[in-house]
MINUDO-960837 format. One record per atom (N, C-alpha, C, O): residue in three letters; x, y, z. Coordinates in steps of 0.05 Angstrom, whole numbers, padded with zeros to 5 digits, always signed. Layout:
BEGIN
AlaXYZ
...
# end
This chain:
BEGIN
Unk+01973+02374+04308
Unk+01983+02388+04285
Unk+01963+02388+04263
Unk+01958+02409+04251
Unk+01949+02364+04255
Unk+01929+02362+04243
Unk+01904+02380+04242
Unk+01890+02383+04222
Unk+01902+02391+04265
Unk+01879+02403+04277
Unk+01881+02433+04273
Unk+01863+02450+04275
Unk+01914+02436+04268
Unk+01919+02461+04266
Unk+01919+02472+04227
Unk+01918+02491+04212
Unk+01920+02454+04228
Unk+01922+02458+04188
Unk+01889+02452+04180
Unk+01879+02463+04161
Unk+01877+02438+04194
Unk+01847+02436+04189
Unk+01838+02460+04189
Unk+01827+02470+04169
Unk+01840+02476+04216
Unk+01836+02501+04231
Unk+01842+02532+04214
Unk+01827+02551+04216
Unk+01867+02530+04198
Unk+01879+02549+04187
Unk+01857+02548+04163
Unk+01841+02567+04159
Unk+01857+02526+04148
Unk+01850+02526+04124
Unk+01810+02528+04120
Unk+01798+02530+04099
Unk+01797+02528+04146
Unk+01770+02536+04149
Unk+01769+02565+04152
Unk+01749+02577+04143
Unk+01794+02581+04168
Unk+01792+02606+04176
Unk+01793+02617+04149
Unk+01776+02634+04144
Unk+01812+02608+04129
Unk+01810+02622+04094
Unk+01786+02620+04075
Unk+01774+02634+04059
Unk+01785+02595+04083
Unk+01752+02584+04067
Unk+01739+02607+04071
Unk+01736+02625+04053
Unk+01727+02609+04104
Unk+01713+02636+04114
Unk+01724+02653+04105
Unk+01705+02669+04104
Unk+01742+02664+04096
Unk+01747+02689+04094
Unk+01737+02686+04071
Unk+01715+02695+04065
Unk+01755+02672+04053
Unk+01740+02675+04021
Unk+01709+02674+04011
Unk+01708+02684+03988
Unk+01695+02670+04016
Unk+01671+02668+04014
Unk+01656+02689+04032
Unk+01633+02696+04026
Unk+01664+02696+04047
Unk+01651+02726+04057
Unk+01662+02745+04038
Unk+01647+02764+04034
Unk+01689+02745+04022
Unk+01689+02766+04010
Unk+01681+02759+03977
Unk+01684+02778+03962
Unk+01674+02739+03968
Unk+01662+02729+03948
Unk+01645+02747+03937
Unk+01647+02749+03913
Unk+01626+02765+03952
Unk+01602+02779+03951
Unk+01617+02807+03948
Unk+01603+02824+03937
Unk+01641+02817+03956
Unk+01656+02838+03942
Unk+01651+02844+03915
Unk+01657+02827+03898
Unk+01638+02871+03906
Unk+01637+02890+03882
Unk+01657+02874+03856
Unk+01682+02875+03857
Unk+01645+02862+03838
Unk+01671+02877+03820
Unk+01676+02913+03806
Unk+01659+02930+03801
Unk+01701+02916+03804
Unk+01700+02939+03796
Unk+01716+02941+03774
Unk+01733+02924+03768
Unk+01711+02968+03756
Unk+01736+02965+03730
Unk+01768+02970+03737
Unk+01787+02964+03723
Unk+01768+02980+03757
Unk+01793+02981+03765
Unk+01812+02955+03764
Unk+01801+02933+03766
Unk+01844+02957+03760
Unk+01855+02926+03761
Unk+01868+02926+03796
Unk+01882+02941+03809
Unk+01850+02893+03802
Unk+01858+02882+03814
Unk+01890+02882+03830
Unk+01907+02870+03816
Unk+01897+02890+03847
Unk+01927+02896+03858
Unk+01937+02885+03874
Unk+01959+02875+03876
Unk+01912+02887+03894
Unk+01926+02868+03923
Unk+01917+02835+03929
Unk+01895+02824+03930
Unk+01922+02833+03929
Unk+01925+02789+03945
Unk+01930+02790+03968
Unk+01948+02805+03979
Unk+01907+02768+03985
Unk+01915+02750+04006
Unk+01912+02723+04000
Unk+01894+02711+03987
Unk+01931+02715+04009
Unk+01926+02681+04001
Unk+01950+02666+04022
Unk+01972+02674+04028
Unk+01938+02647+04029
Unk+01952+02621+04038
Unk+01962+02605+04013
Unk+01951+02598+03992
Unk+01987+02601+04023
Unk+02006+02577+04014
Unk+02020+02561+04026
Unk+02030+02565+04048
Unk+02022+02538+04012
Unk+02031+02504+04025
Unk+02052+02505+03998
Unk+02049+02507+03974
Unk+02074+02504+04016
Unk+02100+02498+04013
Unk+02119+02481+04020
Unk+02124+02484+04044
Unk+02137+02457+04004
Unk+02151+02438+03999
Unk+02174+02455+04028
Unk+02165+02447+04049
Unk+02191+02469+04031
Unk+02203+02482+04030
Unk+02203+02504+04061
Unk+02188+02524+04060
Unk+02214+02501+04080
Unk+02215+02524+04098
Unk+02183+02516+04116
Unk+02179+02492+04120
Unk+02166+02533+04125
Unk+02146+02518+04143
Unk+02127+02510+04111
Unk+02129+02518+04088
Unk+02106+02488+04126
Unk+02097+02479+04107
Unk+02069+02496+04099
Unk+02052+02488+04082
Unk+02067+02519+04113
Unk+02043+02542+04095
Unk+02050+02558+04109
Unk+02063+02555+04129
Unk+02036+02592+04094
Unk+02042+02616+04102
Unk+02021+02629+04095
Unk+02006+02621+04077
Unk+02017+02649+04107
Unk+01994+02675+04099
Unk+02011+02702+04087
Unk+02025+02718+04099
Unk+02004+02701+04061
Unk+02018+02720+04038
Unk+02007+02752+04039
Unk+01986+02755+04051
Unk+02016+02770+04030
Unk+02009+02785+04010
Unk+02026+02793+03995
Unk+02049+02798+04001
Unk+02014+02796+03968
Unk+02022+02801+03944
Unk+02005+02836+03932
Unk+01982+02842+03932
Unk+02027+02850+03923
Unk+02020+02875+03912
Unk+02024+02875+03885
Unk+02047+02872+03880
Unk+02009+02879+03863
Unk+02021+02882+03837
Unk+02027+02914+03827
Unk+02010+02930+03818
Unk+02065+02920+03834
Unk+02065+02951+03836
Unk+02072+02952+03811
Unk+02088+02971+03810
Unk+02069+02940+03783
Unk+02076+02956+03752
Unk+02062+02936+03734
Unk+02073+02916+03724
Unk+02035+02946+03731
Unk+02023+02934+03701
Unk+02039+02949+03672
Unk+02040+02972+03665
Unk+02049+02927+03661
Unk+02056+02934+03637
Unk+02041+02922+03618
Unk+02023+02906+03621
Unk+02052+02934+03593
Unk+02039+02919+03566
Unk+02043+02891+03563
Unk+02023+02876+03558
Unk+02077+02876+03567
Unk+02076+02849+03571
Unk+02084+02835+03591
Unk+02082+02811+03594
Unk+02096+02855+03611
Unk+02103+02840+03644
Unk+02095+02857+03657
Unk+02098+02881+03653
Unk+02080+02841+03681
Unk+02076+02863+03703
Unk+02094+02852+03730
Unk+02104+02830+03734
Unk+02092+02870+03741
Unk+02113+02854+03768
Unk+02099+02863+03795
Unk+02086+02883+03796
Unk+02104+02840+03823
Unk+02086+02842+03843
Unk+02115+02835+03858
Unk+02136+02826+03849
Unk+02104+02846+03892
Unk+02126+02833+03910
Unk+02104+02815+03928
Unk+02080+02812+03923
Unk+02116+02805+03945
Unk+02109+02796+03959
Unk+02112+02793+03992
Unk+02136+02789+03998
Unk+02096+02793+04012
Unk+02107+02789+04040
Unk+02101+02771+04056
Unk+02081+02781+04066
Unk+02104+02749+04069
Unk+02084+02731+04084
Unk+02093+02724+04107
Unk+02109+02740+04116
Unk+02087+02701+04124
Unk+02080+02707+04151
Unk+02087+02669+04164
Unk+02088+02682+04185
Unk+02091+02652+04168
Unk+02088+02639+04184
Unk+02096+02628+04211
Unk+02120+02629+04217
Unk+02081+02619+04226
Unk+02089+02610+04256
Unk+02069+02579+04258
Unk+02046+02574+04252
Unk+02090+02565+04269
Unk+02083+02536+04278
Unk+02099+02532+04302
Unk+02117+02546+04311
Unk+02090+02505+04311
Unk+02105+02506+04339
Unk+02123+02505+04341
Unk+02129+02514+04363
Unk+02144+02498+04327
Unk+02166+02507+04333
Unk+02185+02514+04311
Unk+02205+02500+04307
Unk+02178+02539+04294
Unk+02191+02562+04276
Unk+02166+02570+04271
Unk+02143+02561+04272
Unk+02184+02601+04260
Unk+02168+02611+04243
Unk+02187+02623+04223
Unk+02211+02619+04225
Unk+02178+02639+04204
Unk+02186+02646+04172
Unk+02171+02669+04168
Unk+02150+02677+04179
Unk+02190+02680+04145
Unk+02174+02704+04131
Unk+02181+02702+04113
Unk+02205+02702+04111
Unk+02167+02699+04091
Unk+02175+02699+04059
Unk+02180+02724+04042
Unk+02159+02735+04036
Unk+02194+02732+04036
Unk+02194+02759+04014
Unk+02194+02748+03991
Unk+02198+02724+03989
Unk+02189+02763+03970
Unk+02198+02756+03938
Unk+02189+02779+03921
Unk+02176+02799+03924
Unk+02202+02767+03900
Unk+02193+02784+03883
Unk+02181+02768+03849
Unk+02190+02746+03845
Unk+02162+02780+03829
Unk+02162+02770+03813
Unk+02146+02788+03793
Unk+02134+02809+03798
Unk+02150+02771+03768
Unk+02145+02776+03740
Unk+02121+02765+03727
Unk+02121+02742+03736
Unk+02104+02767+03713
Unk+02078+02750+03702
Unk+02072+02766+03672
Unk+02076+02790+03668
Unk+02063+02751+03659
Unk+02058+02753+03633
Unk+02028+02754+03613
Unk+02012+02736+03612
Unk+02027+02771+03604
Unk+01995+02767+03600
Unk+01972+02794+03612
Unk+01981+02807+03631
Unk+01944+02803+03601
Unk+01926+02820+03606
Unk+01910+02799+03611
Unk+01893+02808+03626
Unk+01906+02781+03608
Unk+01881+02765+03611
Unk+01883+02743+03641
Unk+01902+02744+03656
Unk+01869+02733+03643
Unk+01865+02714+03675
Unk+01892+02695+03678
Unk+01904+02689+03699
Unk+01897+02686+03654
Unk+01918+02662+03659
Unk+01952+02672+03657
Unk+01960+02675+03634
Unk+01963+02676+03670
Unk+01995+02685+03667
Unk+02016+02665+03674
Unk+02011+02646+03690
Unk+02043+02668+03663
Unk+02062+02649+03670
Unk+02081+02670+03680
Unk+02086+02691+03668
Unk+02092+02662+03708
Unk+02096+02674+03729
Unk+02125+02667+03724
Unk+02131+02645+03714
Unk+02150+02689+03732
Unk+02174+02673+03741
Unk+02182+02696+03768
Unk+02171+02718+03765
Unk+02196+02694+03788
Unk+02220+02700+03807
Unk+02232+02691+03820
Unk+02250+02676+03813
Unk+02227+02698+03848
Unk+02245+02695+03862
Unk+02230+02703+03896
Unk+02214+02720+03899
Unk+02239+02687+03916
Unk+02230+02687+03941
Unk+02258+02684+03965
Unk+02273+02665+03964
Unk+02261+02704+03981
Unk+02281+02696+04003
Unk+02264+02684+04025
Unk+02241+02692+04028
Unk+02274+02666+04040
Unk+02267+02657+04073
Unk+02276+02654+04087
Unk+02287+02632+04090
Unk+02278+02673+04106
Unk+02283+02664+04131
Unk+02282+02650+04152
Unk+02288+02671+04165
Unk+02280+02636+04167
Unk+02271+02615+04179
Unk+02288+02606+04209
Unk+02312+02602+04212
Unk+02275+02606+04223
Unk+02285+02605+04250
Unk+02262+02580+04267
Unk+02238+02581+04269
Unk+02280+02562+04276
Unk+02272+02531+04283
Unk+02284+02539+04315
Unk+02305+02550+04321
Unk+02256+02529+04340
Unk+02256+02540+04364
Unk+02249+02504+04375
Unk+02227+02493+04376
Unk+02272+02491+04381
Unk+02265+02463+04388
Unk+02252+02455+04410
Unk+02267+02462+04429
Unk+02232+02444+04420
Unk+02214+02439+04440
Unk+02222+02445+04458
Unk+02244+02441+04467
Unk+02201+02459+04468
Unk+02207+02465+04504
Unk+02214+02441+04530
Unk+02221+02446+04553
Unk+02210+02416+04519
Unk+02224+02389+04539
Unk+02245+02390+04534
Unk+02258+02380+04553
Unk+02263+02400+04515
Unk+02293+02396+04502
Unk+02308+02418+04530
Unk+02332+02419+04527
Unk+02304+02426+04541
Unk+02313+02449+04559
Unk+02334+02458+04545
Unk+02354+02462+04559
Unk+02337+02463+04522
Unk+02364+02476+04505
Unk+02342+02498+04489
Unk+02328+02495+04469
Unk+02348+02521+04508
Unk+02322+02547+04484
Unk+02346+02555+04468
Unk+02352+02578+04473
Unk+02366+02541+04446
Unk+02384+02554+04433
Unk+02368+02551+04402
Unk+02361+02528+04396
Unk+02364+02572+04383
Unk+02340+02564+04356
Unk+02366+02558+04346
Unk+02387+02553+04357
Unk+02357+02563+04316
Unk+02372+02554+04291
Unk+02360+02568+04267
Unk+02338+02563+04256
Unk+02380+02585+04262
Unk+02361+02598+04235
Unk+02380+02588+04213
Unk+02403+02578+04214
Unk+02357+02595+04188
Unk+02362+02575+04162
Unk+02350+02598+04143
Unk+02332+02613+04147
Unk+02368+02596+04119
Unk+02352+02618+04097
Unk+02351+02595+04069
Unk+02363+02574+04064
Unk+02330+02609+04057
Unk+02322+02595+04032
Unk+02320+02608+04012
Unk+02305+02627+04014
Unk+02334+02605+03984
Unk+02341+02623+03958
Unk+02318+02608+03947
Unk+02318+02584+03953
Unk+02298+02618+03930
Unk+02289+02596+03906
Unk+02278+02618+03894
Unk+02266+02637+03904
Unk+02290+02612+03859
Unk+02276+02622+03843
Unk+02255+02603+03831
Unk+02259+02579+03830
Unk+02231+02616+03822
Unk+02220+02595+03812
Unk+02205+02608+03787
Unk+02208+02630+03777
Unk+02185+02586+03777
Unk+02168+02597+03749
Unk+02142+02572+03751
Unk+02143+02549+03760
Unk+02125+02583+03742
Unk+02092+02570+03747
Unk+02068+02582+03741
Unk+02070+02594+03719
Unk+02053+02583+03748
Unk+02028+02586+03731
Unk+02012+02604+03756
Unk+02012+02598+03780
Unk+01999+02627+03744
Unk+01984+02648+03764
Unk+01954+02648+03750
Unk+01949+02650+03726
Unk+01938+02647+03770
Unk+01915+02656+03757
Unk+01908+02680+03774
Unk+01910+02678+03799
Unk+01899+02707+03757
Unk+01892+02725+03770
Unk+01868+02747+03759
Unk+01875+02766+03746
Unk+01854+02745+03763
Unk+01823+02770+03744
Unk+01840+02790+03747
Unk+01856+02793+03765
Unk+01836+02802+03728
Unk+01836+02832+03720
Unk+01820+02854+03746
Unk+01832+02870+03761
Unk+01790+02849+03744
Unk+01774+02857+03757
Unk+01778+02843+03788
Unk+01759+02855+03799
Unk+01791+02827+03809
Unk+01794+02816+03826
Unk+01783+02785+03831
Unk+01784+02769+03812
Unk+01775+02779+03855
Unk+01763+02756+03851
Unk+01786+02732+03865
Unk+01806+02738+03879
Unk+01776+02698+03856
Unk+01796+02689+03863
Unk+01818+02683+03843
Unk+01819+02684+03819
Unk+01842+02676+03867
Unk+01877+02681+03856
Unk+01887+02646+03865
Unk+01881+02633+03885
Unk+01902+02642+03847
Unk+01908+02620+03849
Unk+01948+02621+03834
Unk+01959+02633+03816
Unk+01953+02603+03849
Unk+01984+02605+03834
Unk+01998+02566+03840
Unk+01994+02550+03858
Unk+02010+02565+03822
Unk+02032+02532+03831
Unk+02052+02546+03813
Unk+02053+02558+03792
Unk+02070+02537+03835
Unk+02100+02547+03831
Unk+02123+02521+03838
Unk+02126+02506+03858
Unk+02137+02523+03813
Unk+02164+02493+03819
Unk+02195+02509+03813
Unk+02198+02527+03797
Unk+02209+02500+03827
Unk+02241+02501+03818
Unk+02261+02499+03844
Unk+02254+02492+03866
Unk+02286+02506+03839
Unk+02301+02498+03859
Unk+02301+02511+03874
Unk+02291+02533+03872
Unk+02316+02499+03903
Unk+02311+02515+03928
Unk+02338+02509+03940
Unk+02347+02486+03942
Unk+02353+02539+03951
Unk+02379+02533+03961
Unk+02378+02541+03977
Unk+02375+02565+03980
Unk+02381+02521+03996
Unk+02390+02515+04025
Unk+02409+02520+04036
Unk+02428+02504+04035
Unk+02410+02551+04057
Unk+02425+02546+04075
Unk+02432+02548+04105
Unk+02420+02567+04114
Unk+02449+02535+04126
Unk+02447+02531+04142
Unk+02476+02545+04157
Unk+02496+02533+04164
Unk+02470+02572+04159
Unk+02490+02590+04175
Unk+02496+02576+04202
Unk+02480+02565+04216
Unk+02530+02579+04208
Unk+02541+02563+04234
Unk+02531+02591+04247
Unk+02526+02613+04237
Unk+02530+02583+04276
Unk+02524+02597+04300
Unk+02550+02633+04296
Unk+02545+02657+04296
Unk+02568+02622+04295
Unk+02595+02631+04303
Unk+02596+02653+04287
Unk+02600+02676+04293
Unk+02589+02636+04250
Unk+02606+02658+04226
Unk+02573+02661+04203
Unk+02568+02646+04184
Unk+02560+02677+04207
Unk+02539+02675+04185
Unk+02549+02670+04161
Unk+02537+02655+04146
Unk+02562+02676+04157
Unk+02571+02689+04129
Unk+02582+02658+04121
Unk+02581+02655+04096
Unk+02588+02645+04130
Unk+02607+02619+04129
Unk+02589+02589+04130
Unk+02589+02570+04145
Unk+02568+02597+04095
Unk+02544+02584+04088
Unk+02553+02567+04070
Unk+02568+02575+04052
Unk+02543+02534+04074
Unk+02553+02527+04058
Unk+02511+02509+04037
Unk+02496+02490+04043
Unk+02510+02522+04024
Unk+02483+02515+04006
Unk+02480+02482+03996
Unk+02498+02470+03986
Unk+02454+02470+04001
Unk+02448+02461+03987
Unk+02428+02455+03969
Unk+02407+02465+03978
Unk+02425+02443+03945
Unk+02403+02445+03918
Unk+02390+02425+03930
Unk+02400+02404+03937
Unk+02351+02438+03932
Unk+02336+02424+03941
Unk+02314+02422+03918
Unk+02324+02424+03896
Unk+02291+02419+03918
Unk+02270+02415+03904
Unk+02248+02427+03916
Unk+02238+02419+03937
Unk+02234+02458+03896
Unk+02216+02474+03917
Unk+02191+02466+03899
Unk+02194+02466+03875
Unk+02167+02459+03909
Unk+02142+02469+03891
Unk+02114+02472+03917
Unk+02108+02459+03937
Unk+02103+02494+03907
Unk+02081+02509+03919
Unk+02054+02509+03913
Unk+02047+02503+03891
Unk+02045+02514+03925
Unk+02010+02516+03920
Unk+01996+02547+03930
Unk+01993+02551+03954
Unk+01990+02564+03914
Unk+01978+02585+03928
Unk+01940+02594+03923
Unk+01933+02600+03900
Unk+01922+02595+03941
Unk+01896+02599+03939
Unk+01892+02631+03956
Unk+01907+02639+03974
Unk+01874+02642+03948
Unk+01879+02662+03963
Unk+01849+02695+03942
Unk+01828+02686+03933
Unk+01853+02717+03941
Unk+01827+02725+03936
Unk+01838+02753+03930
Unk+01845+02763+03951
Unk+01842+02768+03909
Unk+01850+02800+03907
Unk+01828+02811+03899
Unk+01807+02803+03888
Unk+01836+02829+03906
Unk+01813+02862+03905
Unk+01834+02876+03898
Unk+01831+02900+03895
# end
């Protein structure tokens, strides 16, 4: 498992630094890729982030991401808010997850278990104008829940503790 988080996090390095040498341009910066390590659901994901409304004092971005480990994977959605024209912004929303847990193949039971995750949160974004690197840490609660097989709907939540780390490179 070790080997696999070593592995992930050289494949970004490389990425980032090949595109390091990317143009700046006057245009604003819109799209994000970035990896994130998360408290919360698998413990990293491969993001993207769109920023679809620059305003004068909030602009707002969604988000989509991606993970698989050995046994789940996740997709993160969200949505959010950030503050500021200049590099440093204070970020607030919101993220859904999905999450589906596939228990080892020795267990001879292929029955998964899916799990969703509410968290809103608020934290700190760094993002150029012009692109470049993106950086974000994100904290707040995270509600947990664990749908019975039988009745989805028949969720009973609990209040967890979410905080994130995001590195990653927009153009």
């Amino acid at each position: 498992m070790r080997n696999l988080y070593a592995g992930f996090f050289a494949v970004v390095l490389f990425v980032l630094s090949a595109l390091a040498g990317y143009g700046q341009e006057t245009r604003s910066a819109r799209n994000t890729f970035y990896a994130q390590l998360s408290s919360q659901a698998s413990p990293y994901s491969l993001n993207y982030d769109r920023v679809f409304r620059i305003g004068e004092k909030l602009s707002y971005a969604f988000r989509v991401g991606f993970a698989l480990n050995k046994n789940d994977i996740s997709a993160p959605l969200g949505i959010s808010a950030f503050t500021g024209k200049g590099d440093h912004h204070f970020e607030f929303g919101g993220i859904a997850i999905p999450y589906v847990y596939f228990p080892r193949l020795e267990n001879k039971s292929n029955k998964s278990d899916l799990y969703l995750y509410f968290i809103p949160h608020a934290g700190y974004r760094y993002q150029r104008k012009n692109g470049g690197l993106f950086f974000k840490a994100n904290a707040g609660p995270s509600i947990f829940c664990d749908p019975p097989s039988d009745n989805f709907w028949n969720m009973e939540p609990k209040l967890q503790a979410y905080g994130s780390l995001s590195l990653g490179f927009s153009f």
